[in-house]
N, C-alpha and C positions, 0 to 999 in steps of 0.2 A: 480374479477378484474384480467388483463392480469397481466403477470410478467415481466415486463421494465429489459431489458438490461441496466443493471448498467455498461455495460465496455463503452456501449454509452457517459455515462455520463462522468466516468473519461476521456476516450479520446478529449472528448470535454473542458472537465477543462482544463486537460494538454496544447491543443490547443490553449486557451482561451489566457493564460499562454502567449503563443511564440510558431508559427510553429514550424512545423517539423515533421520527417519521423518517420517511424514505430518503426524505432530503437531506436531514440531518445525517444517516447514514452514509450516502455521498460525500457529504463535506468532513464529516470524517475519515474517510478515505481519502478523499484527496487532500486533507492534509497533515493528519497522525499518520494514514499507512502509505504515504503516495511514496515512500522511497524503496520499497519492498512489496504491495500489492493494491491492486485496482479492482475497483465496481464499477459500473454503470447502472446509469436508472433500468435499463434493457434487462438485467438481471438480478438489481435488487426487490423493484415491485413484483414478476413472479414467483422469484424466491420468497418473498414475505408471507405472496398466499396460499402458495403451498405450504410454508411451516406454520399459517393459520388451520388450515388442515389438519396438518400432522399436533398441532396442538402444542406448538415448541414454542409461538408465541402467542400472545394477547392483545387484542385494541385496547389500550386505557384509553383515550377519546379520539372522535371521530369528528370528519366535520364534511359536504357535500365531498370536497376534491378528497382525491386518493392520495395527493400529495399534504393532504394536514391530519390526515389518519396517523398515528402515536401510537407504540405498539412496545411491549415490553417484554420479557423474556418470562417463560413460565418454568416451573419447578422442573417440569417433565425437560426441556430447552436446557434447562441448569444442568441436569443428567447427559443431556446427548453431546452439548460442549465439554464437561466434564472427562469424558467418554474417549473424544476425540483427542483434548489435550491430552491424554496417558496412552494412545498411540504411538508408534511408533512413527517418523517424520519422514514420507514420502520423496526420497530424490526426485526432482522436477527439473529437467532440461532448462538451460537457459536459453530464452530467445531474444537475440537482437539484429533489426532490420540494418542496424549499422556494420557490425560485421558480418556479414551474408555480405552486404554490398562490397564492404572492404578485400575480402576473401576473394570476390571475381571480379578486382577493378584492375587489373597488373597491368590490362591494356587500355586501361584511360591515363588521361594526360595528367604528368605528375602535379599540374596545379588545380586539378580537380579534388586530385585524394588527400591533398593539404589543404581545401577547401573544405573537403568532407571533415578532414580530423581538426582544424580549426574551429569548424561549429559542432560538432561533439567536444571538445574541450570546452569550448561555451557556457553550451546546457549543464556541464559538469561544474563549472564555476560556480551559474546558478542557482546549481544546486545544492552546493556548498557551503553558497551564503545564506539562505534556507534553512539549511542544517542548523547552521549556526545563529542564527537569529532567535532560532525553535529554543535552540542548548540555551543564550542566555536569559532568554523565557523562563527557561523551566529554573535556570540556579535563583531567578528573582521570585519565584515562587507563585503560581496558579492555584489559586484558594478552592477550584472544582476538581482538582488534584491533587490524589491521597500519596503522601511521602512513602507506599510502597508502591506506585504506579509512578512515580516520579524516577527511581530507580530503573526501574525498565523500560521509560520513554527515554531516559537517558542513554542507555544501555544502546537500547535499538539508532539513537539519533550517533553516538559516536562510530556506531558501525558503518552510518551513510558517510558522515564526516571522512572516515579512512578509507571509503569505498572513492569516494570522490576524489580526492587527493590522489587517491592509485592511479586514477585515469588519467586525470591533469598531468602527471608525473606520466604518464605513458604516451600521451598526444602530443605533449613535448621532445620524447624521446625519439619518437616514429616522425616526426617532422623533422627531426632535426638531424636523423639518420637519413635524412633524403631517396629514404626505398630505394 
């Protein structure tokens, strides 16, 4: 089986969602999907003109830059997301540079690896309060946010919250087991 470009898909959610430019698509990622998945500009603008092509999406207004082109989801777009949501949900490997590194550090110095797990406990903090900032956002209520997309930001935001917590509770635990 071929391998589907998944930035199709999110691009087309986002879309789905409320036009908008390439930028817009970014800054939504990095901050509705940054705790579960990532764009870059490197693969949202030819993804856009390929599914200009395929006809998936549309320019509602354009202006010289590439980056103030506003682009919205078409009927045919509504189908292929559609499509893809009634799929079945591909298992995808996880990849983390931090455990790779953890896994072959046995012979560095134990105040490296409690270095390492103290700034991943960090970012996890971070990230936490993030979460949580997003949650009491969303219980105060976002007037560009329909109360069944609130459910699901919700949904998706407690999942980071418990994700987070997991780790902090693990960084803790693996520090304090002194490997």
């Amino acid at each position: 089986m071929a391998l589907k470009n998944k930035s199709l898909y999110a691009i087309l959610g986002i879309l789905n969602v409320s036009p908008g430019t390439g930028y817009d698509i970014k800054k939504y990622c990095d901050t509705v999907l940054s705790g579960f998945w990532n764009e870059n500009f490197g693969h949202i603008y030819p993804t856009l003109k390929k599914m200009l092509v395929d006809e998936l999406v549309e320019i509602v207004e354009s202006e010289k830059s590439e980056k103030k082109i506003q682009y919205q989801i078409t009927p045919k777009g509504q189908m292929e997301l559609e499509a893809w949501l009634m799929e079945d949900t591909e298992t995808q490997p996880m990849r983390s540079e931090f455990m790779l590194k953890l896994i072959f550090s046995s012979n560095q110095p134990k105040e490296h690896i409690i270095k390492m797990l103290e700034d991943y406990k960090q970012i996890h903090v971070e990230k936490l309060e993030k979460y949580l900032d997003m949650q009491h956002d969303l219980e105060q209520g976002i007037e560009e946010i329909t109360k069944e997309r609130t459910s699901f930001l919700k949904a998706l935001l407690r999942r980071g919250v418990l994700s987070c917590e997991a780790t902090i509770r693990w960084c803790d635990e693996t520090i304090d087991s002194g490997l």
